[in-house]
C-alpha positions as CSV (number, residue, x, y, z in Angstrom):
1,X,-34.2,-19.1,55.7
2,X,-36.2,-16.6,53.8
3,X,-32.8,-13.8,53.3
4,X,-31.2,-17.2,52.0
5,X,-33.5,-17.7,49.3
6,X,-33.4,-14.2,48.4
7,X,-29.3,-13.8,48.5
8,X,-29.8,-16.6,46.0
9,X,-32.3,-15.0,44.3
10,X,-29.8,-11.8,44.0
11,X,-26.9,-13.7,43.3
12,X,-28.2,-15.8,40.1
13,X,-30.2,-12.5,38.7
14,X,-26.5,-10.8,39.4
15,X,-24.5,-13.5,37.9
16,X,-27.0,-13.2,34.5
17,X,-26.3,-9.3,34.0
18,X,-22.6,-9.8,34.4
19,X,-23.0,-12.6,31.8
20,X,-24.7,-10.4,29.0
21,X,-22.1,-7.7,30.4
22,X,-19.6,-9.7,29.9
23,X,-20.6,-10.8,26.7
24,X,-21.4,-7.8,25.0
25,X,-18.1,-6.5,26.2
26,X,-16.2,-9.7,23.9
27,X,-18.5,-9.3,20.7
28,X,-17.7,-4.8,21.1
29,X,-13.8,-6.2,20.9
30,X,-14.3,-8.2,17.6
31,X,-16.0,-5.5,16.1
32,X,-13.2,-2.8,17.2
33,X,-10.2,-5.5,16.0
34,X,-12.0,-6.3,12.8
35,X,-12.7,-2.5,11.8
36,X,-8.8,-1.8,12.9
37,X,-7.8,-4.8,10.4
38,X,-10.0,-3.1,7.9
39,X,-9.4,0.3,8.2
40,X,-5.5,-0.5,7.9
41,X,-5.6,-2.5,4.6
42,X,-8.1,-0.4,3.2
43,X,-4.9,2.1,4.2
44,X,-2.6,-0.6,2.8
45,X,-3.8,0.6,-1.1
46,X,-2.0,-1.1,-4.3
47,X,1.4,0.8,-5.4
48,X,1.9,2.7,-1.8
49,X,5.2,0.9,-0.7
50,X,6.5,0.2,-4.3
51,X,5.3,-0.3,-8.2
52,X,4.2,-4.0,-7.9
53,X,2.8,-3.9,-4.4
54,X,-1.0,-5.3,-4.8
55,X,-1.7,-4.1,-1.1
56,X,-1.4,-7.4,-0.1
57,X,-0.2,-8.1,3.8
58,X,0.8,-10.8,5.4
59,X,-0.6,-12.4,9.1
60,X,2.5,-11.8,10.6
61,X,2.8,-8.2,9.4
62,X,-0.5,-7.2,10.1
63,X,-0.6,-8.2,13.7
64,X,2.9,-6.3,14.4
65,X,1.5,-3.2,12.8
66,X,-1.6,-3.4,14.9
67,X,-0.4,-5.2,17.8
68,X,-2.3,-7.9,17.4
69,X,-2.0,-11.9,18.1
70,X,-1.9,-13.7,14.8
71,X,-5.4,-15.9,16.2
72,X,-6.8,-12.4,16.8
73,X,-6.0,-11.2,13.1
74,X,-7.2,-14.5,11.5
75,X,-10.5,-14.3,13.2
76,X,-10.8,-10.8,12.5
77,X,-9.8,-11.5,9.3
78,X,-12.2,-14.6,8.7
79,X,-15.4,-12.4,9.9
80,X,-14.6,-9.4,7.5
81,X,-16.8,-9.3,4.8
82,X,-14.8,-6.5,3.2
83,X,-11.8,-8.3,2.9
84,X,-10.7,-11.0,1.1
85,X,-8.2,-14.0,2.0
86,X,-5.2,-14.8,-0.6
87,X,-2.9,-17.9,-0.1
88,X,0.6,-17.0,-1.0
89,X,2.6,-20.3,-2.4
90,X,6.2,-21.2,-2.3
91,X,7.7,-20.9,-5.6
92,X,9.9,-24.5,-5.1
93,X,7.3,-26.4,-4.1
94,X,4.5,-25.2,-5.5
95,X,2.6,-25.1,-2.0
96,X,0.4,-22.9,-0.1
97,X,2.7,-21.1,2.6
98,X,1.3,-18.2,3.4
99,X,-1.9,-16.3,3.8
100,X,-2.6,-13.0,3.2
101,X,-5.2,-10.6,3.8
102,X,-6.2,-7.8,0.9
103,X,-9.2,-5.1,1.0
104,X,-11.4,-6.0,-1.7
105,X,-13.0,-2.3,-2.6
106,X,-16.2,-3.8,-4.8
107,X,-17.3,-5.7,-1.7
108,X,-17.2,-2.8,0.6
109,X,-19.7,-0.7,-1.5
């Protein structure tokens, strides 16, 4: 009965490291997706694809460009402190439609 007390000893001491692992491993992703999201609008600067472009870009467009899910840009998006979230609105309605992400270069200093 002893080796079963320690087997369970092993397993639960086992079971913690691949928790912290495991964990460690999911909060290293959300900094590498967030720093990708930022290093691609800080990329994305105003006037680089035409006169009136503010450097503005879209969920959808950002998560093609950096192969992304659209949950995985948001939250990425949501936790930046460097960038800054801008609702786009439909110009019949007069509604928010669209959200878009923008680097905001006084908050990054």
């Amino acid at each position: 009965m002893i080796w079963l007390s320690a087997a369970s000893d092993i397993a639960t001491i086992s079971l913690a490291i691949v928790a912290v692992a495991a964990y460690g491993w999911y909060q290293l992703d959300l900094l590498m997706r967030r720093r990708r999201l930022e290093q691609f609008l800080k990329s994305e600067r105003k006037g680089k694809r035409h006169k009136d472009d503010l450097g503005r870009r879209t969920v959808l467009f950002l998560a093609s460009q950096l192969r992304m899910t659209e949950a995985e840009v948001l939250e990425a998006g949501f936790k930046s402190r460097k960038l800054i979230c801008v609702p786009g609105f439909d110009k019949e309605t007069h509604r928010a439609d669209t959200i878009f992400f923008e680097y905001d270069h006084d908050r990054a200093k």
